[in-house]
C-alpha positions as MATLAB code, in Angstrom:
seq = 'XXXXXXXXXXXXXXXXXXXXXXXXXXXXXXXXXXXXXXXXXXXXXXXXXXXXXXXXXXXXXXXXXXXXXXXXXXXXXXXXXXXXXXXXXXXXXXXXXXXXXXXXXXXXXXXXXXXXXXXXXXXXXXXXXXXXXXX';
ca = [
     132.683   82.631  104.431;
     129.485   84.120  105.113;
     126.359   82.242  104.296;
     123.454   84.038  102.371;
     120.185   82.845  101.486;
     118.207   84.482   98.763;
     116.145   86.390   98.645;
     113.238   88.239   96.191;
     113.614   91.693   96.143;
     109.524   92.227   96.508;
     109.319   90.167   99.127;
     111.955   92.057  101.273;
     110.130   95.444   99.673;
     106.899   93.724  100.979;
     108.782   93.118  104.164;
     110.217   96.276  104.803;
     106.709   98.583  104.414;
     104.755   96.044  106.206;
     107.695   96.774  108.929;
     106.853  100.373  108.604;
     103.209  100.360  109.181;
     103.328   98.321  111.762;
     106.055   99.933  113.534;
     104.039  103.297  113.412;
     100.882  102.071  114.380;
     103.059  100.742  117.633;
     104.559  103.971  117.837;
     101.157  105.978  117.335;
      99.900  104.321  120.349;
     102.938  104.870  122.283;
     102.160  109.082  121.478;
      98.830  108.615  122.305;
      99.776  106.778  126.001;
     102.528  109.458  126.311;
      99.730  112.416  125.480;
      97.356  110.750  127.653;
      99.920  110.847  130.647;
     100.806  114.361  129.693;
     103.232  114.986  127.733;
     103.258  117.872  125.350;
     103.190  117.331  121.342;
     103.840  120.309  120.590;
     107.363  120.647  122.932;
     108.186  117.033  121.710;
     107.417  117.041  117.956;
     108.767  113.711  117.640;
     105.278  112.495  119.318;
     103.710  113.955  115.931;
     102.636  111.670  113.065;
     104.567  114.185  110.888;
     107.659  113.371  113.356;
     107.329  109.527  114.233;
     106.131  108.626  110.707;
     109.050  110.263  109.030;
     111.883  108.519  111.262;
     110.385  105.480  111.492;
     109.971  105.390  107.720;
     114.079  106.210  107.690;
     115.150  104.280  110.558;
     113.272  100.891  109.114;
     114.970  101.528  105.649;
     118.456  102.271  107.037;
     118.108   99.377  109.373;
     116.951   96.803  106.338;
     119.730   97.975  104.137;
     122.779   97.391  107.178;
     120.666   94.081  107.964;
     121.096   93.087  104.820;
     124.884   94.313  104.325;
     125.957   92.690  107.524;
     123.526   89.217  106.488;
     125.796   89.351  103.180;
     129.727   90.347  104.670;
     129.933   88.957  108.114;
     131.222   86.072  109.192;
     128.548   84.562  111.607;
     125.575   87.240  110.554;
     123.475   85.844  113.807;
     126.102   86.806  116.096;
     127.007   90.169  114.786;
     123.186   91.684  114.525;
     122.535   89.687  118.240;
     125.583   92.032  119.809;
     124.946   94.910  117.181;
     120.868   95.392  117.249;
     120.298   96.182  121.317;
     123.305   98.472  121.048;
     122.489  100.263  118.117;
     118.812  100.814  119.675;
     120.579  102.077  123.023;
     122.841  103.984  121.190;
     119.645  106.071  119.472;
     118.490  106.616  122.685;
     120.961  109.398  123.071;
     119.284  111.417  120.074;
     116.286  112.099  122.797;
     118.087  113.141  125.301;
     118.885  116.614  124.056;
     115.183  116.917  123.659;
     114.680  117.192  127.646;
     115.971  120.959  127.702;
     113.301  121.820  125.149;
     110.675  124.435  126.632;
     107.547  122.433  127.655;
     109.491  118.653  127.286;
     108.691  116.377  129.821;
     110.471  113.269  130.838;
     107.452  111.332  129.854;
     106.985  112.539  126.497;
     111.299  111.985  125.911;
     110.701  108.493  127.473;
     108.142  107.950  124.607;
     110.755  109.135  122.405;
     112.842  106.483  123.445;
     110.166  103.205  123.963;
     109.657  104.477  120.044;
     112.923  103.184  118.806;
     112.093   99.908  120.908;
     109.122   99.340  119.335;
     110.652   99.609  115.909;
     113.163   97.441  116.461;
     110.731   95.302  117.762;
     109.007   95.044  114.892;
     111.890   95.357  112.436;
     113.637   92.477  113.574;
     111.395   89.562  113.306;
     110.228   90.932  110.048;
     113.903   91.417  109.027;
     114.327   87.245  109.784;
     111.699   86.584  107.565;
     112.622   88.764  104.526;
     116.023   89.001  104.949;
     116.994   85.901  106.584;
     120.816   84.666  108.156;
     120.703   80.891  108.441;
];
């Protein structure tokens, strides 16, 4: 039977925007060391606030909500999100990779692309332990 401990719902709200902002000011720094090195905003829009901000905002909240569905319905919660987590973030790697035959892409503005869903998980999952914790 899967354990749960409980939780307040403004504390995982709390937890899941903090989660957000930090996860795009990582993300804004990994545009602005991509843009730096050369890639192109414009030919990767996802290097755009109005890109990363948007699917980081979505990505944190789907992520919280499955966290929180597999913390409440699997067995051994640890073990599934430890074997789930780095394969769902090399999984969404693939979403980039379509953006390399875009006119003016570079491979260092698509490797952005992908150290972005890194650093949200990065971010995502310690704060996820805290708010939304499976022991």
């Amino acid at each position: 039977m899967p354990t749960q401990t409980r939780t307040s719902t403004g504390k995982v709200v709390l937890g899941v925007a903090a989660a957000v902002v930090l996860a795009c000011a990582g993300n804004a720094v990994v545009s602005f060391l991509a843009q730096a090195l050369g890639a192109d905003p414009n030919a990767v829009e996802g290097l755009q606030p109005k890109g990363y901000v948007v699917l980081t905002t979505i990505g944190v909240v789907i992520a919280a909500f499955a966290w929180a569905s597999i913390r409440k319905r699997a067995e051994d919660p640890a073990r599934t999100l430890g074997k789930l987590v780095p394969i769902v973030v090399a999984v969404s790697f693939l979403a980039d990779v379509p953006v390399f035959f875009l006119p003016g892409a570079s491979a260092v503005g698509v490797v952005a692309l992908m150290v972005m869903h890194v650093v949200v998980a990065a971010v995502a999952v310690p704060v996820f332990h805290r708010v939304l914790p499976i022991g």
